[in-house]
C-alpha positions in Angstrom: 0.0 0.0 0.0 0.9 3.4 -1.1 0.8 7.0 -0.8 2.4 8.9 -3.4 2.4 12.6 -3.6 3.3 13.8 -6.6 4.1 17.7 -8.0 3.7 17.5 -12.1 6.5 19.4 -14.1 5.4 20.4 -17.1 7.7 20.3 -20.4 7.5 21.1 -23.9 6.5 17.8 -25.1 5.6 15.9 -21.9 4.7 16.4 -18.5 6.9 14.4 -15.3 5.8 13.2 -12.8 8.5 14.6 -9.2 7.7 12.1 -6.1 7.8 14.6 -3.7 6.8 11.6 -1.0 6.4 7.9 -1.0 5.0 6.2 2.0 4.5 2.3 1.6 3.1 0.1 4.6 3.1 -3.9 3.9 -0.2 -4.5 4.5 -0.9 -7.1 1.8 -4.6 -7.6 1.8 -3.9 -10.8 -0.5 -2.3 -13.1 1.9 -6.2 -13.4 3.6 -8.1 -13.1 0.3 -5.7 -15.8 -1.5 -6.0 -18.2 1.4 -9.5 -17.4 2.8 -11.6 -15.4 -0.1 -11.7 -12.4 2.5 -10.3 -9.6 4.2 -9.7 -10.5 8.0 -10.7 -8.2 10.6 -7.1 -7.7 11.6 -5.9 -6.5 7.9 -9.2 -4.7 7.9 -8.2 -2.1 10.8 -4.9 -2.1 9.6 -6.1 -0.5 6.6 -8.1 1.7 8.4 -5.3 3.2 10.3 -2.8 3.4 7.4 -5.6 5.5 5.9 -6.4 7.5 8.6 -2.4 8.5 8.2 -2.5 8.8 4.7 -5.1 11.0 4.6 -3.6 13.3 7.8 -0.1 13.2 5.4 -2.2 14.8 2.2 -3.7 17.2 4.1 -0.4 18.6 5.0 0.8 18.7 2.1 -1.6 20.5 1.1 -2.8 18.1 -2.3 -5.6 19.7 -4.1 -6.6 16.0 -5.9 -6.3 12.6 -4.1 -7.4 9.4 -5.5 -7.9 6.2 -3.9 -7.4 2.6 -6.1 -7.5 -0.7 -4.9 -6.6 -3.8 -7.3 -6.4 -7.5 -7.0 -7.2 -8.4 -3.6 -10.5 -6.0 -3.1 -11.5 -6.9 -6.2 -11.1 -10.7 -5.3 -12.4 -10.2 -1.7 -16.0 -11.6 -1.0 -16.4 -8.8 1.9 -14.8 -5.6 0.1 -17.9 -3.7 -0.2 -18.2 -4.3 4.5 -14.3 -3.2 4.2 -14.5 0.0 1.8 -17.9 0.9 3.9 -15.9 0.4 6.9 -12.9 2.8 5.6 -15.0 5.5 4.5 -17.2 5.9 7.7 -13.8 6.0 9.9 -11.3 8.1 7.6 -13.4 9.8 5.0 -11.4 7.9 1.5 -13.5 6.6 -0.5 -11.3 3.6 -1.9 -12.2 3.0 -5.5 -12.0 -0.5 -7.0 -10.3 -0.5 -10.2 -10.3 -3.5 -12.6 -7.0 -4.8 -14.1 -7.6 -3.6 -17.5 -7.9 0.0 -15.9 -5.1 -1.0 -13.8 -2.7 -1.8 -16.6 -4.1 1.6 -18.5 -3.3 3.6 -15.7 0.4 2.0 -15.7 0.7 2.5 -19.2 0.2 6.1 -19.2 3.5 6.9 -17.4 5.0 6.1 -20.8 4.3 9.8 -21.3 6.4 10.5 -19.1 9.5 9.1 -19.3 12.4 9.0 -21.8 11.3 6.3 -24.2 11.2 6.8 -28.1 7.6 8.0 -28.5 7.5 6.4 -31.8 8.4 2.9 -30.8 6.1 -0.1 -29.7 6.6 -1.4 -26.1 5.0 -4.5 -23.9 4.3 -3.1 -20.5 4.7 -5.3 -17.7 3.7 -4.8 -14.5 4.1 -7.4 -11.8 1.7 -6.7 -8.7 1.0 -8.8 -5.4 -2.1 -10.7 -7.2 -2.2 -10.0 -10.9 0.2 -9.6 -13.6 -0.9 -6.9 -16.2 0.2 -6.9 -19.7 -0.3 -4.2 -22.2 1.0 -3.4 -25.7 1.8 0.3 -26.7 2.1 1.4 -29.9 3.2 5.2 -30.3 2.1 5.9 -27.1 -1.7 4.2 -28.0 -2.5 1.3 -25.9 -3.5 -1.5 -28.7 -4.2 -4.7 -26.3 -4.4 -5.2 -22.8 -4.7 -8.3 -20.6 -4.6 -9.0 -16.9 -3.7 -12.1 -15.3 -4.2 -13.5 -11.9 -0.7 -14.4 -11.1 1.4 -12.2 -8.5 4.3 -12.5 -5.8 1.8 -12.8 -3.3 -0.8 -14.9 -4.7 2.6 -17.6 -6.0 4.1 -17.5 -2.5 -0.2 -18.7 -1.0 0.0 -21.9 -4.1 -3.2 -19.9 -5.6 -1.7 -19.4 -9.0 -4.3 -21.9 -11.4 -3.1 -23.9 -13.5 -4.7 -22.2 -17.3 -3.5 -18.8 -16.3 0.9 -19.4 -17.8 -1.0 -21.2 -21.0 -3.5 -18.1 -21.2 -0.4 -15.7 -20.9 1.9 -17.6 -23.5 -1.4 -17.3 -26.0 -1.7 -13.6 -25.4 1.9 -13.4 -25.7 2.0 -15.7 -29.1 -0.8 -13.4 -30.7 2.0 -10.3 -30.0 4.3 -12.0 -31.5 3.0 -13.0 -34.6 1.5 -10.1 -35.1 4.4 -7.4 -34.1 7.9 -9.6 -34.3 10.2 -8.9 -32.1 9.0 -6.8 -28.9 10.5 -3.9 -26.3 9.7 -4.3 -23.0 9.1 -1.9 -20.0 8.8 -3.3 -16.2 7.0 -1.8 -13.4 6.8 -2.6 -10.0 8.4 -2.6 -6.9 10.4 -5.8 -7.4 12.3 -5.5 -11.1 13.0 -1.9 -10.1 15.0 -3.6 -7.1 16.8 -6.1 -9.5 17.7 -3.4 -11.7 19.2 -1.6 -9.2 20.9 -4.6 -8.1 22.3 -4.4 -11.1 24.1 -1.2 -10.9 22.4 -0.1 -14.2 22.4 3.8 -15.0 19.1 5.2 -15.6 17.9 4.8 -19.3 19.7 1.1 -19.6 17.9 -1.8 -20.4 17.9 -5.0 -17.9 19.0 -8.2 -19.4 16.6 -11.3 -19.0 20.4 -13.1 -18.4 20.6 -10.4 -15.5 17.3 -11.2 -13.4 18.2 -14.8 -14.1 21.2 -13.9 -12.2 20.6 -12.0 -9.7 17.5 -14.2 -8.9 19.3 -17.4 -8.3 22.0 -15.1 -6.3 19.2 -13.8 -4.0 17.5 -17.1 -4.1 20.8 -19.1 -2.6 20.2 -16.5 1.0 17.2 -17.6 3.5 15.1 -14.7 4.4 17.1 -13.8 7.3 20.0 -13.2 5.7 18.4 -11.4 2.6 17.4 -9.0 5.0 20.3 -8.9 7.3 23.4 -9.4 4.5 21.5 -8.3 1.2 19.6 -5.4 2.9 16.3 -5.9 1.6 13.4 -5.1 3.0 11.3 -7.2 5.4 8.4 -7.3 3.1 10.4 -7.3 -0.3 12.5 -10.3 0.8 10.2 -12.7 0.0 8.3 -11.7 -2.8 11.2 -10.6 -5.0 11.7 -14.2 -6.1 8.3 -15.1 -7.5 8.8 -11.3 -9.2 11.6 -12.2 -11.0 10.0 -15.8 -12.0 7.4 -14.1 -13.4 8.8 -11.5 -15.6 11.9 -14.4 -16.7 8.3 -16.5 -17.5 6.9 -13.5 -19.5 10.0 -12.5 -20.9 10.7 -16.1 -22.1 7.1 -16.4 -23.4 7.5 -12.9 -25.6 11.0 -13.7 -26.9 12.9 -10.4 -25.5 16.0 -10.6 -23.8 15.9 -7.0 -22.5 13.6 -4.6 -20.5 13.4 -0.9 -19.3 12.9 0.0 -16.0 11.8 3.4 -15.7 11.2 3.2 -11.9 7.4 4.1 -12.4 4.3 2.0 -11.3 0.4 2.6 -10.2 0.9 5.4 -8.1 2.7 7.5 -10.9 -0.3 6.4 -13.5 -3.0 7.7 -10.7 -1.0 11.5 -10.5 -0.5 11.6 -14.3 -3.9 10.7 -14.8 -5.0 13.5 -12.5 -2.8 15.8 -13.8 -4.0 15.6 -17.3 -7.8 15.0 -16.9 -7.7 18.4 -15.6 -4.7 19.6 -17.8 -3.7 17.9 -20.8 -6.0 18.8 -23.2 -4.5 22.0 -23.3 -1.0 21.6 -23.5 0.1 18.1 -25.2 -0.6 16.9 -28.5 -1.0 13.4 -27.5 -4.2 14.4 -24.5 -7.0 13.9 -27.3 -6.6 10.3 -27.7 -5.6 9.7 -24.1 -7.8 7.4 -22.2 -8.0 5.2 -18.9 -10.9 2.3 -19.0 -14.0 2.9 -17.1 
């Protein structure tokens, strides 16, 4: 979970996106939905509270336009509308669920924002606790989108089913045939660790060979000693494996050997999309055509 406050710069030909705070709080909703098909009480006020600061934090700053997503495990959760009723009686957010073609359109429209050739075709992949989203970009335009219910979380509970890697390889096949060879950018928490693993300089594309590498280096440590020797966080520790599976998986399946990792994710989609709902029909060329799934 979250909260990502975010001033927009404004260029000539696209607007960025300056974090000027990240909070995150390991909450992970999935590891009761996974298991038990709901939110426990427990996770429940957890949430509450970590709202309750979030939304104490953005009145300080002083943010004009706040928006509240949720993803995999609220949508998955038999009790989520109890929970979101619940949150918005005891902190005032109204947490809005978002489904995972929305969620990989909202992703997608950081490419805006970043240094990538604006006239090139790219295969976003973002790699979340409970779904995997895919989504193909060309100039900028998203073509075809597909989520997938496999995630670190939901591989570490043994509640990935067994059609959803043949589904992704037939998604991935269709790309293929149609487009050739691909470009990929990856989002998320977990590859932007790896890459920095790495000691790549921004811009620089990850190497499938690298994750493979740095996976089965990470891999070799327990837990303990990830966090204690490698310095990872509690929380990222463990999920950082299943991550890495994932995108080699996906990579494998799409036939690229290399991906960008432009250190963006959900939270940067939300602010852009903000931003130019309000904004970018007047200033950029490419706001007419822009669109985020209802």
């Amino acid at each position: 979970m979250r909260l990502l406050v975010g001033e927009v710069v404004e260029r000539e030909d696209h607007p960025v996106v300056r974090k000027v705070s990240l909070v995150r709080v390991p909450i992970r909703l999935g590891e009761d939905v996974f298991a038990d098909g709901a939110i426990s009480a427990a996770k429940r006020d957890y949430l509450v509270k970590s709202l309750r600061a979030f939304r104490l934090l953005i009145d300080v700053y002083g943010v004009p336009r706040y928006r509240c997503c949720a993803t995999s495990a609220m949508r998955e959760a038999t009790n989520s509308a109890e929970v979101i009723a619940r949150v918005e009686m005891e902190t005032g957010v109204d947490i809005e669920v978002i489904g995972g073609r929305e969620e990989g359109g909202l992703i997608s429209s950081t490419f805006w924002t970043q240094d990538l050739l604006k006239d090139r075709s790219y295969l976003f992949i973002d790699v979340g606790g409970g779904s995997t989203e895919l989504t193909w970009l060309e100039k900028g335009r998203r073509v075809r989108a597909a989520s997938f219910k496999v995630g670190t979380v939901r591989m570490l509970a043994g509640k990935v089913k067994a059609h959803v890697w043949p589904e992704i390889a037939a998604f991935l096949e269709g790309l293929r045939a149609e487009h050739g060879p691909m470009v990929a950018v990856g989002t998320g928490g977990n590859i932007n660790r790896i890459f920095k693993e790495n000691g790549n300089r921004y811009g620089e594309p990850l190497l499938r060979s690298d994750i493979r590498r740095h996976r089965d280096r990470i891999a070799a440590y327990s837990l303990e000693d990830r966090v204690k020797l490698l310095r990872l966080r509690a929380d990222r520790a463990d999920v950082i494996i299943p991550a890495a599976d994932i995108f080699l998986r996906v990579m494998e399946e799409a036939g690229i050997e290399e991906v960008f990792v432009p250190k963006v994710g959900l939270a940067d989609g939300i602010v852009y999309d903000l931003y130019m709902r309000q904004h970018g029909h007047r200033r950029y060329a490419h706001s007419a055509p822009y669109d985020v799934p209802a």
